[in-house]
N, C-alpha and C positions, 0 to 999 in steps of 0.2 A: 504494500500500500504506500501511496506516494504522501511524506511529511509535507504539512505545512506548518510554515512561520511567518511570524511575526516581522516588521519591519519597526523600529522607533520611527514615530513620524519625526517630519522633520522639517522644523518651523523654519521663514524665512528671513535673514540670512539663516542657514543655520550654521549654531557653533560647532567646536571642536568635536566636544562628545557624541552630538547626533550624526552629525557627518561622517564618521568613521562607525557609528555603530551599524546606521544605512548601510553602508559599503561590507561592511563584513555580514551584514544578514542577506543582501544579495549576492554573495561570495557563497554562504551555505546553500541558499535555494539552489543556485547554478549547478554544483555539484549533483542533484537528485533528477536536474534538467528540467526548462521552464519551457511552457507549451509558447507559442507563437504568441499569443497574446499578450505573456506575459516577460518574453524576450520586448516585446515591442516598450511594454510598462518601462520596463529597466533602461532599454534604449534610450527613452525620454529622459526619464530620471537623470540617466547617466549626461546628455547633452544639455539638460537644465542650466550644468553649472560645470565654469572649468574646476573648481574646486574639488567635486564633486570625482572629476576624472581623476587628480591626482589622490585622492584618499583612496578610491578601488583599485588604481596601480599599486600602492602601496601595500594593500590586502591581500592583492592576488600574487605579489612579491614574495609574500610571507607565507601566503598558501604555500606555493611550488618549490619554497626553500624550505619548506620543514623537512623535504627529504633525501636534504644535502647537512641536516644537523647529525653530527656523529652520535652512537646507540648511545655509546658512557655520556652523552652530554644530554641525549633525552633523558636519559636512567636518574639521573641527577637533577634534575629539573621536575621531574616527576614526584621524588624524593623528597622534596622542598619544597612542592607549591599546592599536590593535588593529595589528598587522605590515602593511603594503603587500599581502602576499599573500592576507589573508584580510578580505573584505567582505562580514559578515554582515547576512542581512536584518533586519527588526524581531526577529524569533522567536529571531535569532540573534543579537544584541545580550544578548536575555534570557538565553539559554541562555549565552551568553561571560560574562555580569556571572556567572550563578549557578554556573559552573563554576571563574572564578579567583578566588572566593569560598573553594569547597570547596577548590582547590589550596591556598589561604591559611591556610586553617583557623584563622582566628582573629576573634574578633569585632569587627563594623562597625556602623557607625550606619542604622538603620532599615531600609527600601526599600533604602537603596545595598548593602546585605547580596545584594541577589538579581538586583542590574541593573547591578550595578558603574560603574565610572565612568560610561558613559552616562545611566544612571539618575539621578548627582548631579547629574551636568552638567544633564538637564533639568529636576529638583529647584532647583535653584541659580538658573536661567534663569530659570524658572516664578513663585519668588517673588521676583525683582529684578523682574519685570514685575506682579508683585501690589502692590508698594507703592503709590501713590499718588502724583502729586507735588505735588497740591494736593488737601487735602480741608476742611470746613467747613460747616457747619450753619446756617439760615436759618430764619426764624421769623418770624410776624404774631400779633398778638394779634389778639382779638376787636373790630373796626373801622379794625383796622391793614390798610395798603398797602406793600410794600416793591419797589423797585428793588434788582436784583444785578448784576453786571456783572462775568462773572468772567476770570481774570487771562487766559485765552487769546481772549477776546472778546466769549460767548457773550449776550445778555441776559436774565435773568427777570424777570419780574412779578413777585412773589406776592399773591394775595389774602386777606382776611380770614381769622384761623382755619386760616394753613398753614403747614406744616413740609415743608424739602426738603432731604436727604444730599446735598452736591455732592462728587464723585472724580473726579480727572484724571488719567487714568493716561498710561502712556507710548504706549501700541496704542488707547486708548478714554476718550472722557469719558461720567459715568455720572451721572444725578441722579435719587434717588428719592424720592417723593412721599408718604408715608405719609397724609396728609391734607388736604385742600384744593383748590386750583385756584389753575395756572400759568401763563404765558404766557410759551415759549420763544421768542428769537429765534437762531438757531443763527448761529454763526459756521462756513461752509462748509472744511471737510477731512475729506476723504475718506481718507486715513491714519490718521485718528481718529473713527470711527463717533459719535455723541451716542446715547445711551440715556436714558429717561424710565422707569424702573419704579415701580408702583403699589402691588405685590406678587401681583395678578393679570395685569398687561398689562406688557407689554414695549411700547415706543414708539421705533422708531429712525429718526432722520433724518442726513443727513449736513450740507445746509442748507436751511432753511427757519423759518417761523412757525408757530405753533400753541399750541393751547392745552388740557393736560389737567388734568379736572377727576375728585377720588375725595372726595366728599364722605357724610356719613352722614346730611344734613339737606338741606331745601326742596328744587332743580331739580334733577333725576338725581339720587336721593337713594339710597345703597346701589347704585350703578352708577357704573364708570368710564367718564368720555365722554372723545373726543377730536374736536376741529373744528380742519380746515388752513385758517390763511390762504391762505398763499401755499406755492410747490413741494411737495415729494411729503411721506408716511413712511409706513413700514410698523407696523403692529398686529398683536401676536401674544399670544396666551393666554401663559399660565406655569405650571408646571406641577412642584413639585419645584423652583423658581429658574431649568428651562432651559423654552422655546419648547416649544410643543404647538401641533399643528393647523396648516392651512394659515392663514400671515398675511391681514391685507388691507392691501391700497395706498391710502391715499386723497390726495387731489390739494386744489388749491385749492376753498374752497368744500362740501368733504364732511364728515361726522361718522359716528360711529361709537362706540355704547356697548356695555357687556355686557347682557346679560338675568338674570334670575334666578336661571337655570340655569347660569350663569358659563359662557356662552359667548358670542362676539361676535355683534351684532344685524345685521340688515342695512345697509349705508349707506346714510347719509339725503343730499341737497342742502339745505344752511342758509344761508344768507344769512350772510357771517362779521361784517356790520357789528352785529345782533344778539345772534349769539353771541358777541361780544368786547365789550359795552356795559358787562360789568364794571370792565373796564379805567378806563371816567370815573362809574363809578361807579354804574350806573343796569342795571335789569334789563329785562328783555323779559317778560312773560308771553303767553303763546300757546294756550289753553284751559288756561288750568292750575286744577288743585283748590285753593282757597281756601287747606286747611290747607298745604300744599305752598307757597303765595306766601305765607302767614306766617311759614312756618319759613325759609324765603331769608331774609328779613327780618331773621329773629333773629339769622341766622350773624352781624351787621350790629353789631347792639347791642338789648339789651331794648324792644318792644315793649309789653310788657303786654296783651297781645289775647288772648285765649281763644277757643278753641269747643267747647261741649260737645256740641253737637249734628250728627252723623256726616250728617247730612244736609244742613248748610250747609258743613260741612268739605270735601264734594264738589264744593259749588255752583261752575263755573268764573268763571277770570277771564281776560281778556283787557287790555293795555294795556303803555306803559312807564312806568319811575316809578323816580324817586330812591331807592335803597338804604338812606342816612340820613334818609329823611321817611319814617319809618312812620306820622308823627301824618296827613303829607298820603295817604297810602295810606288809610288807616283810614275818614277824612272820606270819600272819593269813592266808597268801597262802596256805602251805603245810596243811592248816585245810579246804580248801574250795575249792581245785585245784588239782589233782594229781602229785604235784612237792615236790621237795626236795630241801633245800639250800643247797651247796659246800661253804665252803669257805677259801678264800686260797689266799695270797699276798694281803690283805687288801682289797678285791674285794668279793661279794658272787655272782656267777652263782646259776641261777634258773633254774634247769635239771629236767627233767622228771625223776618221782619217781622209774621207771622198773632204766631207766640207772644207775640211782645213786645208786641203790642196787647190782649192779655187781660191781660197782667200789669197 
């Protein structure tokens, strides 16, 4: 048989106390599931007032985190707030907080208004485990290299032109990549997950090598790749800041970018000695488009090479080559490419060989 409840009314403005207890007695009916009519009620309710909205966020916060509070912290909390004889479940928890709320009658701080002790205790729990116990910011300029090596072991690379958030929490170590391309070498604990986020890709390994690259210029340019050295990790979209879609796994030797459609592409097999040639400094081209292997380049340091014409921009290249010789890149074109260098106002244009011979 389907419970009903009670809602506090809730005078206009309403205070603290009715407003959260609202929100937490539409938090319990939801759980048993409210017919159309009464989804419609709530809906009202809820767009009446922004107020309104932020108190049921709050509620439903606390909902869906009671089942990230560890057992000895329930067991404990149990222990000290609720009598031996009564062991209520999650919904009863709620209903105990928003009841000796009402028995109290008097006003409380936020969420703990509707979930009573329980609710602080996991409020309380939740951000002693948000703090951080090491955090720090990391950065290359434009032809910079940097080594990081942070306090619990872990190593990074960074390459040219990146930036990475490191947080070391007390359940998880977390580094996020906003720009560039990195090379993780994980220090293995398994009580402490490592995360790599991009702002589209979650990256989690517990230990392993690898290296993820979110650049907006030259090789995987506006796609996030990732290529394993050595042992496993998991790729997953992001979506709102949580997982979306089934992950993939990839192993030593695999890679894995998004596609344009911001979803992951299929895995490829790459050669990791390749794909890690940034590391000393040196790149891999593999049919790549012209413009594409000058703009690698640039990430590097100024070049001064032009193309204005979308039809040499295409032309591929194949080979490997020093990152800081762009002068020795430049030379070896018109030996392996149908082009010609111009050069003129301190700049060299790379023209197709016919054009430049009429000039």
């Amino acid at each position: 048989m389907k419970r009903s409840y009670s809602i506090p009314p809730a005078p206009d403005p309403e205070p603290d106390e009715a407003l959260y207890a609202a929100a937490a007695g539409w938090q319990v009916r939801r759980q048993d599931g409210l017919g159309s009519d009464e989804e419609a009620a709530f809906q009202a309710w809820l767009a009446a007032d922004a107020r309104r909205q932020v108190a049921y966020a709050r509620i439903d916060d606390v909902w869906y985190g009671l089942d990230e509070l560890p057992a000895a912290a329930v067991a404990q909390l149990r222990a000290s707030s609720v009598p031996a004889s009564r062991k209520p479940a999650r919904r009863g928890w709620l209903q105990w907080g928003l009841q000796a709320w009402l028995d109290l009658a008097r006003p409380m701080a936020t969420a703990v208004l509707a979930v009573g002790v329980l609710g602080a205790g996991w409020l309380g729990w939740r951000h002693w485990q948000a703090q951080p116990l090491f955090s720090e910011v990391y950065a290359t300029a434009r032809g910079q290299t940097m080594d990081v090596t942070l306090p619990e072991g872990s190593v990074l690379k960074l390459d040219t032109v990146t930036r990475v958030e490191v947080a070391l929490y007390r359940d998880r170590r977390e580094v996020r990549l906003p720009q560039g391309q990195a090379m993780f070498t994980v220090k293995a604990d398994a009580a402490q997950p490592f995360d790599v986020l991009t702002g589209q890709v979650r990256v989690t390994v517990v230990g392993t090598r690898f290296s993820v690259r979110n650049t907006r210029a030259g090789l995987g340019q506006d796609s996030v790749g990732v290529q394993v050295e050595s042992g496993r990790v998991r790729v997953s979209m992001l979506e709102g800041g949580r997982s979306s879609g089934a992950p993939v796994l990839l192993g030593a030797g695999q890679y894995v970018q998004t596609g344009a459609a911001g979803q992951l592409e299929a895995v490829e097999t790459r050669p990791t000695r390749g794909a890690m040639l940034w590391r000393e400094g040196r790149v891999n081209f593999d049919n790549t488009p012209l413009a594409q292997a000058v703009a690698e380049f640039e990430r590097y340091g100024a070049t001064r090479l032009v193309i204005k014409d979308p039809a040499v921009a295409a032309l591929r290249v194949n080979g490997s080559f020093d990152l800081r010789r762009a002068d020795a890149f430049s030379k070896a074109l018109p030996l392996v490419l149908p082009v010609r260098l111009l050069r003129a106002g301190g700049e060299t244009e790379i023209t197709a060989a016919q054009a430049a011979s009429k000039k």
